[in-house]
C-alpha positions as CSV (number, residue, x, y, z in Angstrom):
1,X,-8.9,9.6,-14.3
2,X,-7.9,8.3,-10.8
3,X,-7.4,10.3,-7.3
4,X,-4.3,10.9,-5.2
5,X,-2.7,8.1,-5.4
6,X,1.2,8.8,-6.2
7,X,4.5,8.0,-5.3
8,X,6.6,9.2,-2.4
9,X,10.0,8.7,-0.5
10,X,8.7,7.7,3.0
11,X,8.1,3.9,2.2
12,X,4.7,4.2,3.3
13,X,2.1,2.9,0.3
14,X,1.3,3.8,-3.0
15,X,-0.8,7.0,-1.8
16,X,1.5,7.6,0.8
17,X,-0.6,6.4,3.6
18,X,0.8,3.1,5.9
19,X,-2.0,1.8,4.1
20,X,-5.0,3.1,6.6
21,X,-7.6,5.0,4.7
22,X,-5.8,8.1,5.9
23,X,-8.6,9.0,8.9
24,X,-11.7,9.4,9.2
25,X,-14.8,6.7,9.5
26,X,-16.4,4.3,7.3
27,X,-15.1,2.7,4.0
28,X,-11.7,4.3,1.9
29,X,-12.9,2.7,-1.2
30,X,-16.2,4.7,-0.7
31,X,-14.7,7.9,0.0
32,X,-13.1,10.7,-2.4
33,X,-9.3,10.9,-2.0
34,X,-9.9,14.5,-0.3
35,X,-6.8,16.6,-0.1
36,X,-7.3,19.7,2.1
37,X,-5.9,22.6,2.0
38,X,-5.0,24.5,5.5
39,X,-4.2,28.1,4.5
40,X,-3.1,28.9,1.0
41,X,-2.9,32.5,0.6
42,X,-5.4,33.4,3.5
43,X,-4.2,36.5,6.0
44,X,-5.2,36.3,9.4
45,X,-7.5,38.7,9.1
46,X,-9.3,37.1,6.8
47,X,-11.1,34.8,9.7
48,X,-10.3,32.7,12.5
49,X,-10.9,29.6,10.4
50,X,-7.5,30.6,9.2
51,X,-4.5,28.6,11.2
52,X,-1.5,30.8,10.7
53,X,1.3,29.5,13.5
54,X,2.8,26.0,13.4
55,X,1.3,25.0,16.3
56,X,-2.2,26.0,14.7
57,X,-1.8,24.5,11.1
58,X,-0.7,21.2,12.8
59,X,-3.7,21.3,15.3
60,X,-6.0,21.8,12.1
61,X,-4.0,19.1,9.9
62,X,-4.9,15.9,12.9
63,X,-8.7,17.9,13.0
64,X,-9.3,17.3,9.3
65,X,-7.3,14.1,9.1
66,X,-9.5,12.6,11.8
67,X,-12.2,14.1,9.5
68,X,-11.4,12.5,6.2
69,X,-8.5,14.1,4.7
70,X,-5.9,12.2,2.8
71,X,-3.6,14.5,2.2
72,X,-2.3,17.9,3.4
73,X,-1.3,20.8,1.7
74,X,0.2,23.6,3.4
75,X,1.8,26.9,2.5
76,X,4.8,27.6,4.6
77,X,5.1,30.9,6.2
78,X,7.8,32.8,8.1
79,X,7.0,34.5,11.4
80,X,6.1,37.9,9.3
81,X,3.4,35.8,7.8
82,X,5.5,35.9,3.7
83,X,5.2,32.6,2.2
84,X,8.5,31.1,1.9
85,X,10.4,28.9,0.9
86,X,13.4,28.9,3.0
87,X,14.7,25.3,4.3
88,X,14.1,27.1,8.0
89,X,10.5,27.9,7.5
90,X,9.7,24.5,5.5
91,X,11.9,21.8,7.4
92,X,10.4,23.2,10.7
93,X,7.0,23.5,9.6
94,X,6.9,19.5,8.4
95,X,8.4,18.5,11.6
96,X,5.9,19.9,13.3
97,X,3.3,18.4,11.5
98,X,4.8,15.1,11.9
99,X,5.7,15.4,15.0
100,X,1.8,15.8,15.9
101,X,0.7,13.0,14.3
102,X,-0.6,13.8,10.9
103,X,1.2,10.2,9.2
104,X,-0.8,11.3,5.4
105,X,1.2,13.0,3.2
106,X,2.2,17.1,2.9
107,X,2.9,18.5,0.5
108,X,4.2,22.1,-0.2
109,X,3.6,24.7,-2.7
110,X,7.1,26.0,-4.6
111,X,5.6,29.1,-6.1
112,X,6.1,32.5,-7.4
113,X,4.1,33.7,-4.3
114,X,7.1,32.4,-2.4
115,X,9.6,33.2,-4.8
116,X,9.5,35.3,-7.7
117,X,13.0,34.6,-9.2
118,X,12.6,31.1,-11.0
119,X,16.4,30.2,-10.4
120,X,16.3,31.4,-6.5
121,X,12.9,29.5,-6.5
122,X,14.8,26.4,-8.1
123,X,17.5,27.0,-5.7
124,X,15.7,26.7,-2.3
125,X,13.9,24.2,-3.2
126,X,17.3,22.3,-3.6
127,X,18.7,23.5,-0.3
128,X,15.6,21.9,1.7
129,X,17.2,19.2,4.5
130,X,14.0,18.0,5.7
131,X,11.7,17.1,2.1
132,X,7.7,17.1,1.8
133,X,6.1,14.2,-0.4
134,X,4.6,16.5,-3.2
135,X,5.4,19.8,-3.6
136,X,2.9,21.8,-5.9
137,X,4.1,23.7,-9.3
138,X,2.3,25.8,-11.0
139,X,2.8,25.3,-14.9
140,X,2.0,29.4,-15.2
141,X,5.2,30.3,-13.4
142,X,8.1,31.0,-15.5
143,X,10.7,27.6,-14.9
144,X,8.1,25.4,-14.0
145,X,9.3,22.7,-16.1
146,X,13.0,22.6,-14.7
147,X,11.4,23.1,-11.0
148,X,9.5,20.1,-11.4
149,X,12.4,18.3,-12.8
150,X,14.4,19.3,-10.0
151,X,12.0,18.2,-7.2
152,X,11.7,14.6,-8.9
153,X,15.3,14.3,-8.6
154,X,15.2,15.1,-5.0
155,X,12.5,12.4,-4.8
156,X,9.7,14.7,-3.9
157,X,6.4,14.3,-6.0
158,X,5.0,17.1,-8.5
159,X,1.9,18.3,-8.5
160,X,1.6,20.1,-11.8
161,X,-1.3,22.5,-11.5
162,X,-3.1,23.8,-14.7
163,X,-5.7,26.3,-14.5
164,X,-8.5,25.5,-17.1
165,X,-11.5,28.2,-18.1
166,X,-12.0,32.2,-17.6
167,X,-8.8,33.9,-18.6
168,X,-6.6,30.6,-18.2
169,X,-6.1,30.1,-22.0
170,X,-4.3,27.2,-23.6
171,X,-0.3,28.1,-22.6
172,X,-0.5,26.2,-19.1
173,X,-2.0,23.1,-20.2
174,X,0.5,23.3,-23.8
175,X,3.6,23.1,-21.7
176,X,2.5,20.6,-19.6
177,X,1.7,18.4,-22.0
178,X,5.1,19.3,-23.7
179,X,7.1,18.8,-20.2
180,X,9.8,16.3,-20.9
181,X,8.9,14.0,-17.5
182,X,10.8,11.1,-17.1
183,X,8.3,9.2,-14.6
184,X,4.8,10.2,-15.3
185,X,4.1,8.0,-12.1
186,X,5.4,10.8,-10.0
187,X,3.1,13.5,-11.3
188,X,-0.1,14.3,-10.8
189,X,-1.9,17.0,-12.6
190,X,-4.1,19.3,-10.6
191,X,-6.3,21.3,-12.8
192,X,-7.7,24.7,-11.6
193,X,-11.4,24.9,-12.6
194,X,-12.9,28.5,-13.0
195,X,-16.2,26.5,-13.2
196,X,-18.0,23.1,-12.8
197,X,-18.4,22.7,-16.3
198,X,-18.3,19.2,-17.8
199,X,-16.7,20.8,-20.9
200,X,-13.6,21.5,-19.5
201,X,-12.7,18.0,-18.8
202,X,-14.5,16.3,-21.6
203,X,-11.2,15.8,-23.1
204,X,-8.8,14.7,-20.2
205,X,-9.0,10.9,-21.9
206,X,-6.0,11.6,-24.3
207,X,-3.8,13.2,-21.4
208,X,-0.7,11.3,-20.3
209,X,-1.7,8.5,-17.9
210,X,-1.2,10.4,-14.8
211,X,-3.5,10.6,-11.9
212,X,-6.0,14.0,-11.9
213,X,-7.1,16.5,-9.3
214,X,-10.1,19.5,-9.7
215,X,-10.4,22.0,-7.6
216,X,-11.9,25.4,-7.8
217,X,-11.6,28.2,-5.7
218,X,-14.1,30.6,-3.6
219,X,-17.5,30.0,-5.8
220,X,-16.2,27.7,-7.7
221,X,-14.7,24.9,-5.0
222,X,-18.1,23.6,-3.7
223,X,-19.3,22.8,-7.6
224,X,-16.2,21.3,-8.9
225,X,-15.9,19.1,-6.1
226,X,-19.1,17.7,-6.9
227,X,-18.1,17.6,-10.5
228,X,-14.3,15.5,-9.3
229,X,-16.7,13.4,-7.1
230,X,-18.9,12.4,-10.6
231,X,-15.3,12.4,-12.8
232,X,-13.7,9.7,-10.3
233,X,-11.0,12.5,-10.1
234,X,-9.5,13.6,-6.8
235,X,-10.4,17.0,-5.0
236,X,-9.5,19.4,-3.3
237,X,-10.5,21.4,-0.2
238,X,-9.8,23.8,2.9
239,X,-9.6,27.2,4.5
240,X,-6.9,27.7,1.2
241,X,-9.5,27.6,-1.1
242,X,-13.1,28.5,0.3
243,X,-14.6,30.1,3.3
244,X,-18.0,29.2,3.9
245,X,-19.8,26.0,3.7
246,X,-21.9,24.3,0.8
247,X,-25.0,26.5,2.5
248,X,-22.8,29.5,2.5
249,X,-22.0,29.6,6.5
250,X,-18.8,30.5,7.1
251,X,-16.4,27.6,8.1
252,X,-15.3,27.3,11.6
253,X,-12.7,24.8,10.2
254,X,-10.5,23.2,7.6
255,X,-11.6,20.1,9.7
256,X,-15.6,21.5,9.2
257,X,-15.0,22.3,5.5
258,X,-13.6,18.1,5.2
259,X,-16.3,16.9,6.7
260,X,-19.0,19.0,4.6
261,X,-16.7,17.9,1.4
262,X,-16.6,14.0,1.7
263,X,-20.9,14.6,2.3
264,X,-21.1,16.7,-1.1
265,X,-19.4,14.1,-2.5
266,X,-21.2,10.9,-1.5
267,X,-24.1,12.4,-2.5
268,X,-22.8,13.6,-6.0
269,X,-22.0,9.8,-6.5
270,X,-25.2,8.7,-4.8
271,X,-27.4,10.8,-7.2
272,X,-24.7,9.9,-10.7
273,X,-25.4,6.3,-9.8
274,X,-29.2,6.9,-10.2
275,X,-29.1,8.7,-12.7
276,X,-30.6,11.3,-11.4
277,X,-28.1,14.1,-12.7
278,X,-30.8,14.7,-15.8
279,X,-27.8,15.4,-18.2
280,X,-27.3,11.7,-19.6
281,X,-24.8,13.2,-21.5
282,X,-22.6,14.9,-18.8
283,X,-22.9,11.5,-17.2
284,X,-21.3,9.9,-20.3
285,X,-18.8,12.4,-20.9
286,X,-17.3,12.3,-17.4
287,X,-17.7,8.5,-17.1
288,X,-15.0,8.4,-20.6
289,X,-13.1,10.9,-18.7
290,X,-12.3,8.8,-15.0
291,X,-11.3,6.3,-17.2
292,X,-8.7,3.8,-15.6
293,X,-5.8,6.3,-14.7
């Protein structure tokens, strides 16, 4: 189980970078592939870590670039604050982010938070004139399979997210499993963790080879980033996900949260490679699970 590595329609290389290691200081082979997420769901009154115009998401996108990140995901709002997916709230929105410098890639979420109606939800996503590199589907929605279809055919990336524990059950991970992808290459499966517990990956080895992502969210996100950090998995997190820091602060930033995350994560490596986890067990079950993909 590999990172966020995947395929895209810019040119740039196989994780969508120009082949930098996407910001930030020090080694890219040595660093989680990090993607951070700017402001999922979040209202503004929720904090002022919480970038809510254009101008504000692409000022925190270069921030937590320059701080590690190497990828962006960002939900796409109209000036009411709804999320949408509208090709004049998305098109603008990546413009702006490119046009500020942020050369990693985006990627968009093409959910029912947008959306509710799969077919209008299929539908806007086919009327976008200005395209992201990934776009996120959830595999709980209703159409999720002919959305993702749909985006690989406009050349954007799927990232198929499965949520895994609590109340998840078995449905979202079925269907994906039963999806009909032409180019697993182009998918990467993003697994919702309710928890960090080793059990709920244990068995990612007999998945299609596509590259993995773990994220949790609130009290979840600092602990299954250590866990994707032990996995070899990618991760996942940002302002859209978590508020406060590992020592329960709040966040000033996504760029703050970035910087916090690639430290958890050396140091989850750091102490795997010692062997001082004290659960040789965990340790061999997540080593079978990074695998080779």
């Amino acid at each position: 189980m590999s990172g966020m590595s995947g395929t895209d329609t810019t040119g740039r290389g196989p994780n969508g970078s120009d082949g930098s290691d996407g910001g930030g200081s020090g080694s890219a082979g040595a660093r989680i592939p990090l993607q951070v997420a700017l402001n999922g769901g979040r209202e503004a009154a929720e904090g002022a870590a919480v970038p809510m115009s254009p101008e504000d998401l692409a000022r925190s996108a270069v921030a937590s670039v320059a701080a590690g990140a190497r990828e962006v995901l960002v939900h796409p709002r109209s000036p009411c604050g709804r999320e949408s997916l509208s090709p004049r709230v998305v098109g603008p929105l990546l413009e702006a982010l490119r046009g500020a410098g942020v050369s990693v890639p985006l990627s968009v979420p093409a959910c029912v938070a947008a959306e509710p109606d799969p077919a209008a939800r299929q539908a806007r996503v086919l009327s976008w004139d200005v395209l992201p590199d990934r776009a996120v589907v959830r595999f709980t929605d209703p159409g999720a399979e002919e959305l993702g279809l749909a985006l690989l055919e406009r050349g954007v990336a799927v990232d198929a997210v499965v949520p895994l524990g609590g109340t998840a059950g078995a449905e979202p991970l079925g269907r994906f499993l039963a999806w009909a992808v032409p180019d697993h290459g182009r998918v990467r499966l993003v697994l919702e963790l309710s928890e960090a517990d080793p059990a709920l990956v244990a068995g990612l080895c007999w998945l299609p080879p596509v590259e993995v992502v773990l994220f949790g969210r609130e009290a979840a996100a600092w602990p299954v980033l250590r866990l994707a950090a032990r996995c070899g998995a990618g991760a996942r997190i940002g302002v859209g996900d978590v508020l406060v820091l590992p020592d329960g602060r709040p966040a000033r930033s996504n760029a703050e949260l970035v910087t916090a995350a690639l430290a958890e994560a050396e140091t989850s490596r750091v102490t795997k490679a010692t062997g001082a986890t004290g659960a040789t067990g965990a340790t061999t079950t997540t080593r079978a699970t990074a695998g080779s993909r």
